[in-house]
C-alpha positions as CSV (number, residue, x, y, z in Angstrom):
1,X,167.4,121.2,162.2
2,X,168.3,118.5,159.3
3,X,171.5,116.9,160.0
4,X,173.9,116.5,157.5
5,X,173.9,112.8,157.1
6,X,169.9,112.8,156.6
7,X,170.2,115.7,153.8
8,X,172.6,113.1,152.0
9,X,170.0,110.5,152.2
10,X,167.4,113.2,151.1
11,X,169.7,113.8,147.7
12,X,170.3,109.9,147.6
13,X,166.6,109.2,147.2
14,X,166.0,112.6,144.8
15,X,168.6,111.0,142.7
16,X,166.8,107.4,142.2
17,X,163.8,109.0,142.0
18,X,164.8,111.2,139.2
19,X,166.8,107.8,137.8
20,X,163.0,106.3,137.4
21,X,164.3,103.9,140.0
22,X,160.7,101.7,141.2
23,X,160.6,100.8,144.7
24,X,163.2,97.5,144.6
25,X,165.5,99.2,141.7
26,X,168.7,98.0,141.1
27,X,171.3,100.7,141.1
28,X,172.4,99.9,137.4
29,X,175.0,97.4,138.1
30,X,175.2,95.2,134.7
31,X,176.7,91.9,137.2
32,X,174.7,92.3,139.6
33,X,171.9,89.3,140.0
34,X,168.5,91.4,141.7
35,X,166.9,88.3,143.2
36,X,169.7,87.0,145.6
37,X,172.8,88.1,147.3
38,X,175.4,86.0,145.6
39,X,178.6,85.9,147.4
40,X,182.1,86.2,145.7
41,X,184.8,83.5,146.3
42,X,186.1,85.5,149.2
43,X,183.2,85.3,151.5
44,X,182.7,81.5,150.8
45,X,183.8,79.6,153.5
46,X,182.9,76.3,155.6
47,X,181.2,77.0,158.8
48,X,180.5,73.9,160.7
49,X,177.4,75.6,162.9
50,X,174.1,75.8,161.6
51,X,172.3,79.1,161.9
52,X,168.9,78.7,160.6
53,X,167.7,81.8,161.4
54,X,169.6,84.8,161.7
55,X,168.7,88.8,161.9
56,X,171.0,91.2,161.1
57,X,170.8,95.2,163.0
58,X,172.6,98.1,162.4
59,X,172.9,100.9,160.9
60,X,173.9,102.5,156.9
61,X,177.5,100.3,157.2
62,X,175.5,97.5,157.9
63,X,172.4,98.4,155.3
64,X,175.6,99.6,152.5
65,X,173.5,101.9,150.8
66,X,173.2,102.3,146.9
67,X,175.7,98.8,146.8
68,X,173.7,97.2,144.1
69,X,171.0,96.1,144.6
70,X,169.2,98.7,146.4
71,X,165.6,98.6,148.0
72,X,164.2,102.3,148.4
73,X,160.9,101.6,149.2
74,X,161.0,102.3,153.1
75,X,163.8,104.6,153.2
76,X,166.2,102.3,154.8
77,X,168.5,102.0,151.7
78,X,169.7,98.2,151.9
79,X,171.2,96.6,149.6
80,X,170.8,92.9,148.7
81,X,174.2,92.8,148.1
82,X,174.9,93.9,151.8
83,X,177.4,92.2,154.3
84,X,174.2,90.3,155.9
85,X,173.0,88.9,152.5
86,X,176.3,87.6,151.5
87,X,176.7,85.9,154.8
88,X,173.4,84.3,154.6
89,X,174.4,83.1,150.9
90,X,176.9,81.1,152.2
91,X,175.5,79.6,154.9
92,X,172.9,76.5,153.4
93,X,170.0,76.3,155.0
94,X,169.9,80.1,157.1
95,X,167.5,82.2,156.9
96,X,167.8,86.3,157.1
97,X,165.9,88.7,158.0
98,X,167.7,92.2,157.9
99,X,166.5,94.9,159.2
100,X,169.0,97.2,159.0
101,X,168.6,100.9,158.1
102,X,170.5,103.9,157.3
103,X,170.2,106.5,159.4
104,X,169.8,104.0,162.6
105,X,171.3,104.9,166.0
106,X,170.7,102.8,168.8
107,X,167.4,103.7,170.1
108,X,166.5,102.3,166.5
109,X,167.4,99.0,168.5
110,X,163.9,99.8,170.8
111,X,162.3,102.7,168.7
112,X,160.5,102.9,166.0
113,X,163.0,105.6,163.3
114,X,161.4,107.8,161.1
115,X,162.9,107.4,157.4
116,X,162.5,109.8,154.2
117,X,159.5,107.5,153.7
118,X,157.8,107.1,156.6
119,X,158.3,105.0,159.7
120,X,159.9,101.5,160.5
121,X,159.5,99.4,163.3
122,X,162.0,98.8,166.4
123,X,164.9,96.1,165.0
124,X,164.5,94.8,168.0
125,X,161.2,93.5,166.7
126,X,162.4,90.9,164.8
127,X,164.4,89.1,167.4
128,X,162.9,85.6,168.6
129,X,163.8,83.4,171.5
130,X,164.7,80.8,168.5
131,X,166.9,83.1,166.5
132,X,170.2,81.8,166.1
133,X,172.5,84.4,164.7
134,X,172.4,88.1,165.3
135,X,174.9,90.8,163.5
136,X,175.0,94.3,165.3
137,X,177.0,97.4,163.4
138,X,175.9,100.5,165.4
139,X,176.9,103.7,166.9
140,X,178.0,105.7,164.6
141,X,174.7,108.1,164.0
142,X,174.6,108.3,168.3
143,X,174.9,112.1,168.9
144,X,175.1,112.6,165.2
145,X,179.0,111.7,165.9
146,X,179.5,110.7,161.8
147,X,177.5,113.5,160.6
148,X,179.3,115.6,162.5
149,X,182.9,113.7,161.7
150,X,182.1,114.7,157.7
151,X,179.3,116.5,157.3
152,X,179.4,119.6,159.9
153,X,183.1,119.7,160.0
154,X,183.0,119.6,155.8
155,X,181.4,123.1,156.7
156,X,183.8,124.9,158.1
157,X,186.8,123.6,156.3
158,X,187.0,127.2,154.5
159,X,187.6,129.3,157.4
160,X,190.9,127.3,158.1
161,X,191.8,124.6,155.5
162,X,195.2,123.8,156.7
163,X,194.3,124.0,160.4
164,X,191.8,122.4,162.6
165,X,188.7,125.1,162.8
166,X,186.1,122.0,163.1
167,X,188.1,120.7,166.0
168,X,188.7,123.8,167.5
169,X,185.3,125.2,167.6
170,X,184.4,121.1,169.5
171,X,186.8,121.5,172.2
172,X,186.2,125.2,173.0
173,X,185.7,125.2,176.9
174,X,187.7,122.1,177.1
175,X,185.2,119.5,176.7
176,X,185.9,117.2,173.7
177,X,182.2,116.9,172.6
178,X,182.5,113.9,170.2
179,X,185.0,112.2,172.4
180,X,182.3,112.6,175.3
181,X,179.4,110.7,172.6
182,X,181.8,108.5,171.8
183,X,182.0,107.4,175.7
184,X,178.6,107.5,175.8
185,X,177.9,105.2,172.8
186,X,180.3,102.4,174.6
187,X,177.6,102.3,177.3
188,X,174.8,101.9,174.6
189,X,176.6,99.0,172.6
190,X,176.9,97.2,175.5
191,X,172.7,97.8,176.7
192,X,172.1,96.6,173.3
193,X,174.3,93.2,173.5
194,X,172.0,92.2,176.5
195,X,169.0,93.2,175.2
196,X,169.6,91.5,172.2
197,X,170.0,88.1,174.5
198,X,167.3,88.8,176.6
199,X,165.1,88.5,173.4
200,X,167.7,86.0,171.9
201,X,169.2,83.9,174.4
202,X,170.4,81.2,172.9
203,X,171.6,83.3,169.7
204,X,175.0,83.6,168.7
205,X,176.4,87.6,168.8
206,X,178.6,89.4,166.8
207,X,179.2,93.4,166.9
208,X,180.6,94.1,163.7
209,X,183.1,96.9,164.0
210,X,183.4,99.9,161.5
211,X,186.2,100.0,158.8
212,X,188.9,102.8,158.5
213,X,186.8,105.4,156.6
214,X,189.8,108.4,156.9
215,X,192.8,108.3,156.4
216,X,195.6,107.8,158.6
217,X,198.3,109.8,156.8
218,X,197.5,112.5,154.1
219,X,194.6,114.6,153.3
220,X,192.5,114.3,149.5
221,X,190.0,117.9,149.6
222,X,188.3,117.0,146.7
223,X,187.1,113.3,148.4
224,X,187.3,114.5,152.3
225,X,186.8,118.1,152.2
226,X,187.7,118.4,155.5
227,X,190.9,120.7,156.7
228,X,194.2,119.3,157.4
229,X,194.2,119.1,160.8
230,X,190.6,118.1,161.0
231,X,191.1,115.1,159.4
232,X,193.6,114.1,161.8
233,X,191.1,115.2,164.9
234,X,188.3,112.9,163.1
235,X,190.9,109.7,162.4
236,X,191.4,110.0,166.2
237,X,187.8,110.2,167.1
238,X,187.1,106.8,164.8
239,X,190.1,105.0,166.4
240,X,188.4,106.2,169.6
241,X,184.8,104.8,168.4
242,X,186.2,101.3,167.6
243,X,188.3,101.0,170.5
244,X,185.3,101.8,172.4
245,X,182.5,99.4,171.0
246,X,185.6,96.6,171.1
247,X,186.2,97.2,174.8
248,X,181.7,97.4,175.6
249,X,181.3,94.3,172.9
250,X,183.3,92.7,175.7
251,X,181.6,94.2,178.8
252,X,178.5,92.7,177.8
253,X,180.0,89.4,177.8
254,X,178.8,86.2,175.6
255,X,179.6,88.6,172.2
256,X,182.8,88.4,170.0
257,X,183.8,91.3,168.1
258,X,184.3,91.1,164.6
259,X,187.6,93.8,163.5
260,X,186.6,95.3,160.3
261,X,188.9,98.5,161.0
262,X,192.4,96.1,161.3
263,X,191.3,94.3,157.9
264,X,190.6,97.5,156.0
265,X,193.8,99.2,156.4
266,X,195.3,101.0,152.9
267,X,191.1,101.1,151.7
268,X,190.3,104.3,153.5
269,X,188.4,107.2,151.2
270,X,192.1,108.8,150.2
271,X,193.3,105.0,149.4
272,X,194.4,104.4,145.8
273,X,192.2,101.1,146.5
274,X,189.2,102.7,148.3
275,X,186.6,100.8,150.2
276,X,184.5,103.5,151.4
277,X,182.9,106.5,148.6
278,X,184.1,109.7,149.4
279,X,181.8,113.4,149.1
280,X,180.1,112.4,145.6
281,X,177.3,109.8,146.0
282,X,177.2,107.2,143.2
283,X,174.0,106.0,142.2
284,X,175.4,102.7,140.9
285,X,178.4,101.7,143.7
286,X,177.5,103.7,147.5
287,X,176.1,106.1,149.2
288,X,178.4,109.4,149.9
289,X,180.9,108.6,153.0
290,X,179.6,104.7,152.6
291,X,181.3,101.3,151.6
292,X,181.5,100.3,148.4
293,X,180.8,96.3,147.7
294,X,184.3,95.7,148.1
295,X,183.9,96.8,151.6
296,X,180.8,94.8,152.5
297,X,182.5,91.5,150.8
298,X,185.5,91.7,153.5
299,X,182.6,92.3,156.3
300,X,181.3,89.0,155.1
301,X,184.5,87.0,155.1
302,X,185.2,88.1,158.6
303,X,181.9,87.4,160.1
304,X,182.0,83.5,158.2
305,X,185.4,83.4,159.7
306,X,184.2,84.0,163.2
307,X,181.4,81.5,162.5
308,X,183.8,78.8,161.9
């Protein structure tokens, strides 16, 4: 069965095809420069370290999808203009090689993942015992917990839209079923932390956290069409999620975690000032349910900062 998430990507890709979009299109930003990531005065900062070669992992909120500039030719969706490539613009002399890709979950750490396009290798691949910096965003597509969060539960939303129908139909029996993957995916950040410095050991680790995508007052149908008490059942799942890869960033020990939900308070999909698109992909800015640029230059200035 085609999860929800992958059927956005589907339309994403239908979209840029039907644009006339080649295989390294931009998305149609008129500021945006195709042949390098060029970071706004925000990200810039002085790090002291050199990191000559750094990889980046992760998953779509690492990738940013349809943030001009956007590479469609394996299906990954990743943007030039991406958290990793901003970092990498600041820091002279560093190399990056990012292989991050929407849709990833964390056997895409040791796996090859099958894309719209075909197949890419395991990101694990492209770590080296002389790599100096690795970036990990992950977890969110374990169990298809985000797909679930706002695609699935989107569903339903008709049958109750002022209650909690999503939620209610998850914790029939009286197991929480994203709560239990969200446990699950603690144990998995922290196997992928080691692995990363068995193949990296002298590399320099940061998890990168996921921003505040819903809400945590209010409701906005025609951006989160999700019921009223759903929304607050999938804010608490997403506190649950960060809390958890914060608490198994530490268990794996020799990693700092880098807090993107703390900095993006007020920027959630309902925000007056969003950072993250809400139902309607735009084929020029992100990806439905992704960050905008905005998003992705606070990611940056965070990871510099922890890099200092």
């Amino acid at each position: 069965m085609t999860s929800p998430l992958r059927t956005v990507l589907v339309a994403a890709l239908a979209t840029l095809a039907l644009a006339g979009c080649s295989s390294d299109a931009t998305t149609g930003s008129p500021s945006a420069d195709s042949t390098s990531a060029t970071p706004s005065a925000s990200v810039t900062t002085q790090v002291d370290a050199r990191f000559p070669t750094y990889v980046a992992l992760g998953d779509s909120y690492t990738a940013a999808p349809l943030v001009p500039d956007t590479d469609t030719s394996n299906g990954c969706l990743r943007s030039t203009n991406n958290y990793p490539a901003l970092v990498a613009a600041a820091l002279p002399g560093t190399s990056l090689t990012d292989v991050s890709c929407s849709g990833a979950s964390s056997e895409s750490m040791i796996g090859v993942q099958k894309t719209n396009t075909g197949l890419v290798p395991a990101q694990f691949d492209a770590l080296t015992e002389d790599t100096d910096l690795v970036t990990i965003g992950i977890g969110g597509n374990d169990a298809n917990l985000f797909a679930t969060m706002v695609g699935a539960c989107s569903q339903v939303t008709s049958k109750d839209p002022h209650g909690s129908p999503c939620r209610d139909k998850l914790t029939a029996g009286g197991t929480d079923q994203l709560r239990a993957a969200v446990r699950q995916i603690g144990g998995h950040v922290t196997a992928i932390v080691k692995g990363i410095h068995d193949r990296s050991p002298h590399a320099k680790v940061l998890v990168v956290g996921y921003p505040q995508i819903l809400p945590a007052h209010g409701t906005c149908p025609d951006l989160l069409p999700l019921a009223d008490g759903d929304v607050v059942y999938a804010r608490g799942v997403l506190e649950d999620l960060v809390t958890t890869i914060k608490k198994a960033t530490a268990a794996a020990g020799d990693a700092e975690y880098v807090d993107l939900f703390s900095a993006t308070a007020g920027h959630d999909i309902c925000a007056k000032d969003p950072w993250i698109n809400g139902a309607q992909t735009d084929t020029h800015a992100a990806l439905a349910f992704h960050p905008f640029e905005a998003e992705q230059q606070k990611a940056a200035e965070l990871v510099l900062a922890a890099l200092k």
